[in-house]
C-alpha positions in Angstrom: -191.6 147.7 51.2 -189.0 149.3 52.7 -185.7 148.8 51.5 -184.2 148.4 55.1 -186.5 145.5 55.0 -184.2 143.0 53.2 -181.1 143.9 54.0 -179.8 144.4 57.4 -179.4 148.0 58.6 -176.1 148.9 58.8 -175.0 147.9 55.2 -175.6 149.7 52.3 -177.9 146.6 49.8 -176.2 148.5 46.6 -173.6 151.3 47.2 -174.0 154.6 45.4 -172.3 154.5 41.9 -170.3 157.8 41.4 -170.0 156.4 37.8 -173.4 156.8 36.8 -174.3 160.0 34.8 -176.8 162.1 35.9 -178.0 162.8 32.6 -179.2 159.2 32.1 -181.6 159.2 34.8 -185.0 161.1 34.7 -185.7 163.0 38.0 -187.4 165.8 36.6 -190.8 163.5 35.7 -192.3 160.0 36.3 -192.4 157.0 33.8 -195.9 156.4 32.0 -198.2 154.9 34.4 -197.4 151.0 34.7 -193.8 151.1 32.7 -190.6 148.7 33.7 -187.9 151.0 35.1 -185.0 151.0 36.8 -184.4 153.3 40.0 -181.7 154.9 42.0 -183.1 155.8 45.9 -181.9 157.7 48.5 -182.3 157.2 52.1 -181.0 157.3 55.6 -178.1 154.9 54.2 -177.4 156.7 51.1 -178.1 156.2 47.2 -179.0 153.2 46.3 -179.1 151.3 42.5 -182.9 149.1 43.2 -182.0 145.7 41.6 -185.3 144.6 40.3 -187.7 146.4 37.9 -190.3 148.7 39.2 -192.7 150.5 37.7 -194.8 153.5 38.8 -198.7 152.5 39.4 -201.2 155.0 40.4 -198.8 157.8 41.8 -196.7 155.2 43.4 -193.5 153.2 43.2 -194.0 149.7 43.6 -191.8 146.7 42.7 -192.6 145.1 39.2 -192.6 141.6 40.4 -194.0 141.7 43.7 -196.5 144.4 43.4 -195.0 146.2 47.2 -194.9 150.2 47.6 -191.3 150.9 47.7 -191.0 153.3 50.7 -187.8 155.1 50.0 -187.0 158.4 48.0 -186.5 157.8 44.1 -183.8 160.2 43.2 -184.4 159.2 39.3 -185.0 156.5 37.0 -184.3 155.4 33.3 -185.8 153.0 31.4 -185.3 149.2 32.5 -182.3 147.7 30.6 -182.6 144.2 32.6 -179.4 143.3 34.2 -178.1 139.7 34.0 
């Protein structure tokens, strides 16, 4: 699923959050296999806070509830804390 896909394309779905430290998000390995995590993505629109869980299945990113391949670059990810 790509991003772009449920939002239109000319507004950012989550604008980047200067606020958030790069020291709590993981970029430098991937989550054990089938974990809930939360993701920040880049692409053509800019950096992007995903607001559902995904977890990482089989060398991929995929959406924790739906089971769709997220098809956008995942600058890092941290443990899911499960927004309200």
């Amino acid at each position: 699923m790509s991003l772009s896909q449920i939002s239109d394309d000319k507004t950012p779905l989550f604008p980047a959050a200067p606020f958030l430290a790069e020291a709590d998000w993981n970029s430098s390995d991937v989550p054990e296999d089938g974990a809930l995590v939360e993701v920040y993505a880049e692409d053509r629109r800019g950096f992007y806070l995903v607001p559902f869980p995904v977890c990482f299945v089989a060398d991929e990113w995929r959406n924790a509830a739906t089971g769709q391949e997220l098809e956008t670059f995942i600058a890092g990810w941290r443990p899911w804390r499960g927004r309200a």
